[in-house]
C-alpha positions as CSV (number, residue, x, y, z in Angstrom):
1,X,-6.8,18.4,34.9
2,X,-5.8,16.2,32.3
3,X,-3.0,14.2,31.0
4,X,-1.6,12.8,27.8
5,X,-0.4,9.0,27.9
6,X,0.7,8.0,24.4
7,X,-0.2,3.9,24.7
8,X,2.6,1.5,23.4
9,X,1.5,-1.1,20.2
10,X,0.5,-3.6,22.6
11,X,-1.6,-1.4,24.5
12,X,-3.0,-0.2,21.3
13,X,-3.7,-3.5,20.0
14,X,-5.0,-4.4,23.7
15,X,-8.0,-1.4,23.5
16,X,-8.7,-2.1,19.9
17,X,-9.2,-6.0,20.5
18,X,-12.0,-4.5,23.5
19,X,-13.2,-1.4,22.3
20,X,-12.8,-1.2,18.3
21,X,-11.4,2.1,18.8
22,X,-7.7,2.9,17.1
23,X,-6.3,5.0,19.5
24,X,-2.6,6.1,20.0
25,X,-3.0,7.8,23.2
26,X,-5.5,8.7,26.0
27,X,-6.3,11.3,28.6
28,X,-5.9,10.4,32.0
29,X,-7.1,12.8,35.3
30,X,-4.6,13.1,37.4
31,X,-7.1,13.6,40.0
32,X,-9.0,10.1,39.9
33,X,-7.3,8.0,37.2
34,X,-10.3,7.8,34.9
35,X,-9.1,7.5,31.5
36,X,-11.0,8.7,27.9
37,X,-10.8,9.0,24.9
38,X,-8.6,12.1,23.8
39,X,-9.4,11.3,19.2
40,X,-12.2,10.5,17.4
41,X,-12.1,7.3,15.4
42,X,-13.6,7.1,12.5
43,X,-16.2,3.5,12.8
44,X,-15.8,2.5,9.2
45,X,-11.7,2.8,9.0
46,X,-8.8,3.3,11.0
47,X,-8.2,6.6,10.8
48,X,-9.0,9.1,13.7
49,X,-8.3,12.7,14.1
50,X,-4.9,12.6,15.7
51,X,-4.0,12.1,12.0
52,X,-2.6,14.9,9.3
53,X,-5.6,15.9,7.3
54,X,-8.4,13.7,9.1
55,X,-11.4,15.1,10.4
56,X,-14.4,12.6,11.9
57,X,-18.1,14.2,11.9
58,X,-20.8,14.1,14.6
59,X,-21.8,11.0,12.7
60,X,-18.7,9.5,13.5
61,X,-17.1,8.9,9.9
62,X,-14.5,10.6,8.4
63,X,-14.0,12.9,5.5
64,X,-12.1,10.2,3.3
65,X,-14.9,7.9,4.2
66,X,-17.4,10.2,3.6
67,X,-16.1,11.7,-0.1
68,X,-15.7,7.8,-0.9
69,X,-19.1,7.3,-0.2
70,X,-20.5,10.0,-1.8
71,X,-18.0,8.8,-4.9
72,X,-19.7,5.4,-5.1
73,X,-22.9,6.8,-5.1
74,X,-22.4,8.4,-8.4
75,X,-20.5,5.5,-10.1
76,X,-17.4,6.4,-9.8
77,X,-15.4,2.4,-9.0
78,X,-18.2,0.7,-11.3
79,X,-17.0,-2.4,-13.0
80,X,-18.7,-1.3,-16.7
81,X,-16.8,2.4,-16.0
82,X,-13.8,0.2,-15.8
83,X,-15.1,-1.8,-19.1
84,X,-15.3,1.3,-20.9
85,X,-11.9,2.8,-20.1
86,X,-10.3,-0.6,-21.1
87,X,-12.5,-0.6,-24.4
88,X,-11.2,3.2,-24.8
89,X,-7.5,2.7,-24.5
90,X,-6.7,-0.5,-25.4
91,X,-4.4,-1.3,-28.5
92,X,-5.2,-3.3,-31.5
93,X,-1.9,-5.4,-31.1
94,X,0.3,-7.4,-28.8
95,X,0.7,-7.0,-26.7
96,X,-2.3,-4.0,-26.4
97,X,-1.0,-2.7,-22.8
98,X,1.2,-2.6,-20.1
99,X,0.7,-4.2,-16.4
100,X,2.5,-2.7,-13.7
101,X,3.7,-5.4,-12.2
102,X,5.7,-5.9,-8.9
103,X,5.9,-9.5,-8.6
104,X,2.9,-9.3,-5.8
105,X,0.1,-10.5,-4.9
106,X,-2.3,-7.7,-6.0
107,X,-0.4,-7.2,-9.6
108,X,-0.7,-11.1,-9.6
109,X,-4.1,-10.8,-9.7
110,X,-4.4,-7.7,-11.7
111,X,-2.5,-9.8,-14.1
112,X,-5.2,-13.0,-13.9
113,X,-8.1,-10.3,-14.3
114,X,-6.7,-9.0,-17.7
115,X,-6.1,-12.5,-19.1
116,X,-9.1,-14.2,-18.0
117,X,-11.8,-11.3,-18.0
118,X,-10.7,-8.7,-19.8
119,X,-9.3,-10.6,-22.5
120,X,-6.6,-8.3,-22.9
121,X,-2.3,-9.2,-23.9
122,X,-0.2,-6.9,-21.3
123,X,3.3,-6.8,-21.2
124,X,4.3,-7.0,-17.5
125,X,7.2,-4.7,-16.4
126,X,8.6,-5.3,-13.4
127,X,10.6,-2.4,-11.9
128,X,13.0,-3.2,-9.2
129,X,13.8,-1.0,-6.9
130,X,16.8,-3.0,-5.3
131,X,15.0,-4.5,-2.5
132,X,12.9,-7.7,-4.2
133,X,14.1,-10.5,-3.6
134,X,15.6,-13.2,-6.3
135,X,12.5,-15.5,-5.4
136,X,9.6,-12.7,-5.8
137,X,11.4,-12.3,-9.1
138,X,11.4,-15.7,-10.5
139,X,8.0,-16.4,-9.3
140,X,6.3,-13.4,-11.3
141,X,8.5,-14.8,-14.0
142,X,7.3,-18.2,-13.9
143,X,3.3,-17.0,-13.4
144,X,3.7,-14.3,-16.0
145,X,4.8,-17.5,-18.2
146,X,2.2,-19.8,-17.2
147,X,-0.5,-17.3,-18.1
148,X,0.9,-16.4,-21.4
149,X,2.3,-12.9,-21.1
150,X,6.2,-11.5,-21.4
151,X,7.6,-9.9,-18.8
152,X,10.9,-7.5,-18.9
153,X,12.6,-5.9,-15.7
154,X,13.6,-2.4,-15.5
155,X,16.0,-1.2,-12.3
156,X,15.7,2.3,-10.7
157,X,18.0,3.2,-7.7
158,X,15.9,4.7,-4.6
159,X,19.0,3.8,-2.3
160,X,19.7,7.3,-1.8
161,X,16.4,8.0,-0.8
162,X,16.1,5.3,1.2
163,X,19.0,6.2,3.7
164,X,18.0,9.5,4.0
165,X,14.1,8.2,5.0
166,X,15.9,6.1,7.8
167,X,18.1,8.2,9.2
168,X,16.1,10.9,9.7
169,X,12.6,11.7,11.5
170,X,11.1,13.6,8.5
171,X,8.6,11.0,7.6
172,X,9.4,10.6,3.7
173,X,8.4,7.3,2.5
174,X,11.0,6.5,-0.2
175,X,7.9,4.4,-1.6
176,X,6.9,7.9,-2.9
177,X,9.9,8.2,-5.2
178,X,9.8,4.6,-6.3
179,X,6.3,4.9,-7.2
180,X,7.1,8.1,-9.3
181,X,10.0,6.6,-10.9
182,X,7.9,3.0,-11.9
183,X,5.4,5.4,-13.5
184,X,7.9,7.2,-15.5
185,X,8.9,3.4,-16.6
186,X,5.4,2.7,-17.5
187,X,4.9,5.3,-19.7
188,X,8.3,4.9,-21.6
189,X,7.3,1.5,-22.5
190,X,3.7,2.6,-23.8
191,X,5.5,5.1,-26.0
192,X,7.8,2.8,-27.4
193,X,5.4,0.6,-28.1
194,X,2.2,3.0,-29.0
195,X,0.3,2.0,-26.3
196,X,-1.9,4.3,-23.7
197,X,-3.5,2.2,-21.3
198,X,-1.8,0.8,-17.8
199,X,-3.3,-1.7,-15.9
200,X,-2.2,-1.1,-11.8
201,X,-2.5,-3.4,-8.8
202,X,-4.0,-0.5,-6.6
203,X,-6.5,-1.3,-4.8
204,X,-8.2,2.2,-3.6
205,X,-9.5,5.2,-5.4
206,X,-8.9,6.6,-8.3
207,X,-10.4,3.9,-10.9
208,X,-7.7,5.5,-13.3
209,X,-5.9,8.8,-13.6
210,X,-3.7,9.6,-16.0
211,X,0.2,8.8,-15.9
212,X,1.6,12.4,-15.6
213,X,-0.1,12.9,-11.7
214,X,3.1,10.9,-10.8
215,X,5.3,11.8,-13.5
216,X,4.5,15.6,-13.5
217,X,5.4,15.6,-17.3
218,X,2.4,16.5,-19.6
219,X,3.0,14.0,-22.6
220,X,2.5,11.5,-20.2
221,X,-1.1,12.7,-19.7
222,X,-2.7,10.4,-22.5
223,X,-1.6,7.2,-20.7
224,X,-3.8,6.2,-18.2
225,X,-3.4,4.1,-15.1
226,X,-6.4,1.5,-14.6
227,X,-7.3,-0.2,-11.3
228,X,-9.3,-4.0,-12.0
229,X,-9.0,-4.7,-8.4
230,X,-11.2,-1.5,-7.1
231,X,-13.6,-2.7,-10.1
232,X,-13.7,-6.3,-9.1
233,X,-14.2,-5.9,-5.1
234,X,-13.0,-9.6,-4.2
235,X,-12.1,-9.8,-0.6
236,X,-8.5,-10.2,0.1
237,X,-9.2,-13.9,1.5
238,X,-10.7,-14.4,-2.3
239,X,-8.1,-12.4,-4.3
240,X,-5.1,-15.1,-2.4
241,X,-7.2,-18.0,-3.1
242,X,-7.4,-17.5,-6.4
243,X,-3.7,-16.4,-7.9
244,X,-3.0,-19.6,-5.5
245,X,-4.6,-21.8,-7.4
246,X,-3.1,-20.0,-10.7
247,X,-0.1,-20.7,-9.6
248,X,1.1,-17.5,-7.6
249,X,3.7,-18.4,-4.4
250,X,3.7,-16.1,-1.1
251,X,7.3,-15.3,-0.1
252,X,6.9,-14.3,3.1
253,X,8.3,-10.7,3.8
254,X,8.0,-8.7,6.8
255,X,5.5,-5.5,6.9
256,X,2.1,-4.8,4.5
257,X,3.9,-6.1,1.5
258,X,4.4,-9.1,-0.6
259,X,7.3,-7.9,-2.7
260,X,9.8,-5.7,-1.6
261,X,12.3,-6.0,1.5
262,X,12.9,-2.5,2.3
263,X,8.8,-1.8,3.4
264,X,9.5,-3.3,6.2
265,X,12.2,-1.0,8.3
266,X,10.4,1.8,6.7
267,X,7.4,0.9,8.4
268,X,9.4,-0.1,11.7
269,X,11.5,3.7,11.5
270,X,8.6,5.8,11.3
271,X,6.5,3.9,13.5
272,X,9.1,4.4,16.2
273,X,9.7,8.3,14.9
274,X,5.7,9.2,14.9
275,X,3.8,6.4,16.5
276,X,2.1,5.1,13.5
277,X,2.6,3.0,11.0
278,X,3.3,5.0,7.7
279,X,0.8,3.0,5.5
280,X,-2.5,3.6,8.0
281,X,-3.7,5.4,5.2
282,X,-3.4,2.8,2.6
283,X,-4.8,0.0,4.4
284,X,-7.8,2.3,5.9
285,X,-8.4,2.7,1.9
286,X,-8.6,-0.5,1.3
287,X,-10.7,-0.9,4.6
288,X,-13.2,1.4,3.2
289,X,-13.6,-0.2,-0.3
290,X,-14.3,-3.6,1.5
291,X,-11.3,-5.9,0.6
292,X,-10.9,-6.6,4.5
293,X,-12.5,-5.9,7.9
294,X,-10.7,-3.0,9.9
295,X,-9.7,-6.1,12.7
296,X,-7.8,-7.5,10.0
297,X,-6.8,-3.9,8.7
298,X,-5.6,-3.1,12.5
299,X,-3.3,-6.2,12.1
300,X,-1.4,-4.3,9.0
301,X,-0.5,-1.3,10.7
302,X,0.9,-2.5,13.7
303,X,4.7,-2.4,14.4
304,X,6.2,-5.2,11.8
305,X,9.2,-7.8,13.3
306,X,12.3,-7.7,11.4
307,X,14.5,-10.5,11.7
308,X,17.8,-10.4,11.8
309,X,18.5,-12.4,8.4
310,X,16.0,-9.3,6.9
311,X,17.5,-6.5,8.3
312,X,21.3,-7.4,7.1
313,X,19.9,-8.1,3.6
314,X,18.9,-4.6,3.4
315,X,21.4,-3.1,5.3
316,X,23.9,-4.6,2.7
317,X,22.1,-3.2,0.1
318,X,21.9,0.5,1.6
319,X,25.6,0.5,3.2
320,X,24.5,1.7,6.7
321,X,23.7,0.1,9.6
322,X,20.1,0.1,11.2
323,X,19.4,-0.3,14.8
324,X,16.7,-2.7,15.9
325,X,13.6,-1.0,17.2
326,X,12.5,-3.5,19.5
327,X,11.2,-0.4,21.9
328,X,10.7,2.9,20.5
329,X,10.7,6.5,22.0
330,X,6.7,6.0,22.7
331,X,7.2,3.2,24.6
332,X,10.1,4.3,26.6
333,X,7.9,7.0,27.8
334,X,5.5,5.1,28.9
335,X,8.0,2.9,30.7
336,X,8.9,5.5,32.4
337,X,6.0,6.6,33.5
């Protein structure tokens, strides 16, 4: 007979560190205490069957890692494919696009790509959502200036959104509705301008796609979203060294982000609501294309520390109160246990 024991972050971190394996629980028989593997991991990322959507094969990869494979094969995150979309939608003026640009340390370098080897003039938009901070701000300011290209803020409100993702166990990431709403900026600022092409700090498949998959309006469709990063491939150690030494500053900010306040309780809530962190997925991307190892991947996902400072800033800027997760449901159950 067997039983399920869900395994608390530092036990998780614990079996990874021995065995590699990114499990969230493991069967143990209550006849003899052996314990095994209940999920199959995938060996290239960190996502294992447990997981909405994933599925690992006899050959022990999953399907994401397997249709990205079989996507690279045929071209598909080539760096002339990205050449040519730039060439395609360009504009003739200046500035001839618009860089999506959070203040962070992948727009930072998306930003230092377009300058220096794409020879292009973006206009950088940042888009705050609320939560980034004064000092993100004024740094993308200042490195915007130092490398020649205007930069204009736009505000959307996700506040609502965000209260209603952390006080509830539903699992929306009010990420989702930011990212919608920056996208509908985007576009607004190519059509005021004439422009169709949008350079993006993402770092994961698609190479581009066109703005209306996030804005679900269909005269957005002829401006599309570019991706230099997937292009490039620099590791994430080389994509820091080099925006350093442009000029870019690291404010440090708790959870896998380098710009925005809020990522982090998000990341805290629905790790204590489901067990995982919410942006597995995201990182085990990035895994896959080869910006980091999945050691240094595991290390993304893993329940982020809020401080107290942190957690009033946001709490401020939401109007409710949030209560620190120092132990979640999992690992009260296993206490008790």
């Amino acid at each position: 007979m067997l039983g399920i024991l869900n395994l608390s972050p530092e036990q998780r971190a614990e079996l990874f560190d021995r065995t590699g394996m990114p499990l969230r629980r493991i069967g143990i028989n209550v006849l003899n205490g052996a314990a095994s593997a209940v999920d199959r991991c995938c060996r290239r990322c960190l996502l294992a069957d447990d997981l909405p959507g994933v599925t690992v094969g006899p050959d022990g990869i999953c399907n994401y890692c397997a249709e990205f494979e079989a996507e690279s094969a045929c071209g598909f995150y080539a760096p002339q494919r990205l050449l040519e979309l730039v060439k395609t939608y360009r504009g003739n003026g200046s500035p001839d696009s618009v860089l999506a640009f959070s203040g962070g340390k992948d727009s930072a370098l998306t930003l230092l790509l377009a300058v220096k080897e794409l020879n292009l003039k973006p206009l950088a938009v940042l888009v705050d959502n609320g939560f980034i901070p004064d000092e993100v701000k004024e740094n993308g300011r200042a490195f915007c200036g130092r490398h020649g290209v205007e930069m204009v803020v736009e505000k959307i409100d996700i506040r609502r959104v965000a209260r209603e993702s952390l006080q509830s166990t539903s699992g929306k990431i009010p990420c989702t509705a930011r990212i919608s709403g920056v996208f509908a900026i985007m576009a607004r600022a190519c059509r005021d301008r004439g422009l169709h092409l949008i350079l993006g700090g993402h770092r994961f498949p698609p190479l581009a796609y066109p703005v209306s998959a996030f804005t679900k309006k269909e005269k957005d469709a002829k401006f599309v979203c570019v991706s230099p990063l997937l292009a490039r491939r620099l590791s994430e150690a080389e994509q820091v060294t080099l925006i350093e030494e442009a000029g870019w500053r690291r404010v440090e900010i708790a959870g896998n982000t380098s710009n925005c306040k809020l990522i982090g309780l998000v990341e805290e809530h629905l790790y204590g609501s489901h067990g995982y962190n919410p942006h597995i997925f995201e990182v085990s991307k990035e895994v896959r294309v080869g910006f980091y190892s999945r050691a240094d991947g595991y290390k993304k996902i893993d329940r982020p520390r809020i401080n107290p400072e942190h957690r009033r800033w946001v709490e401020q800027r939401l109007g409710i109160d949030m209560p620190d997760k120092g132990e979640t449901a999992v690992d009260k159950e296993i206490t008790e246990l």
